[in-house]
Kinemage of the C-alpha trace (Angstrom):
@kinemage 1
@onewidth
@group {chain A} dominant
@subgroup {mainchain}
@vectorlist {calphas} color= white
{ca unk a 1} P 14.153 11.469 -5.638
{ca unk a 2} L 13.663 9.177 -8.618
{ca unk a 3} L 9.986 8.998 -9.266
{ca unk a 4} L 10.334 5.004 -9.298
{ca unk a 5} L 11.647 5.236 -5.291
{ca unk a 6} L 8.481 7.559 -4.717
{ca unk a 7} L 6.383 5.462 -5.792
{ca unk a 8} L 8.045 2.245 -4.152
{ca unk a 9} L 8.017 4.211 -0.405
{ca unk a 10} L 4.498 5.502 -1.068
{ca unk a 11} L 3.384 1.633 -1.767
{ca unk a 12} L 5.260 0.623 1.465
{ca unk a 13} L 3.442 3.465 3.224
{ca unk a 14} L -0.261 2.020 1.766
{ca unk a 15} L 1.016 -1.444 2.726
{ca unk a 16} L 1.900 -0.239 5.962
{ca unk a 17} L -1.555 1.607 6.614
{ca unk a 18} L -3.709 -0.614 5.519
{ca unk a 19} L -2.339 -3.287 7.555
{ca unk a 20} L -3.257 -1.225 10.593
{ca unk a 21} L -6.456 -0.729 9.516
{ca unk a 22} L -7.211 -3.998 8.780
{ca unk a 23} L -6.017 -4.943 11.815
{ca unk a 24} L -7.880 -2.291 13.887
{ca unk a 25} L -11.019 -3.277 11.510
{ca unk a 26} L -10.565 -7.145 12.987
{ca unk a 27} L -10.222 -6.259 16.577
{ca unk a 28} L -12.522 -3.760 16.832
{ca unk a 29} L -14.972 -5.908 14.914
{ca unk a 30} L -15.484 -3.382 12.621
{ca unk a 31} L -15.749 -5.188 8.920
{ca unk a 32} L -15.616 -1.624 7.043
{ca unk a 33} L -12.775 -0.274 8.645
{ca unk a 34} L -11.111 -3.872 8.077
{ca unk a 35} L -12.051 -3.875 4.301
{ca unk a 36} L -10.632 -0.584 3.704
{ca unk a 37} L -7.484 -1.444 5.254
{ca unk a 38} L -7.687 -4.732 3.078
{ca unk a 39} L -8.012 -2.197 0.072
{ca unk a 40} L -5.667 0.258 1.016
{ca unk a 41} L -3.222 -2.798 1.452
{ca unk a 42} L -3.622 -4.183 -2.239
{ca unk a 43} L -3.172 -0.676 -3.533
{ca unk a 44} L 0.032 -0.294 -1.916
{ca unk a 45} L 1.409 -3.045 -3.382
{ca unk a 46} L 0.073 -2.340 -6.519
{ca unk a 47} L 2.233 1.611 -6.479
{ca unk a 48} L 5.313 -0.510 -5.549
{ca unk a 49} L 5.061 -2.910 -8.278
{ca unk a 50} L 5.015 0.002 -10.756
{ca unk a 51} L 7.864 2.226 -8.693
{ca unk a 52} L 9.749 -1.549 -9.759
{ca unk a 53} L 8.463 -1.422 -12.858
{ca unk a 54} L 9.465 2.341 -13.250
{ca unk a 55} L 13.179 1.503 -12.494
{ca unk a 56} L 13.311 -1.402 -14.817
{ca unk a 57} L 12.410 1.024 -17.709
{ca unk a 58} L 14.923 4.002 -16.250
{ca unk a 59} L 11.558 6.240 -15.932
């Protein structure tokens, strides 16, 4: 696997987690567990943009 694609599915992964945690976070009214999931969230998309980035440049 190309290492652009790993880092695209582990940004979707992130994405993916921190979603639930900043969902859990909300619900369970639990502002830490909600930020982190916020954070985790931003990094995620931040790994995909540079798997895209990757590809464009054939790395």
């Amino acid at each position: 696997m190309k290492s652009s694609t790993k880092d695209k599915a582990k940004g979707t992964f992130h994405e993916v987690k921190g979603k639930v945690k900043e969902v859990a976070g909300k619900l369970s009214d639990n502002p830490k567990l909600e930020a982190e999931g916020t954070g985790e969230k931003i990094a995620g998309k931040i790994q995909g943009k540079i798997g895209q980035v990757k590809k464009v440049l054939g790395k």
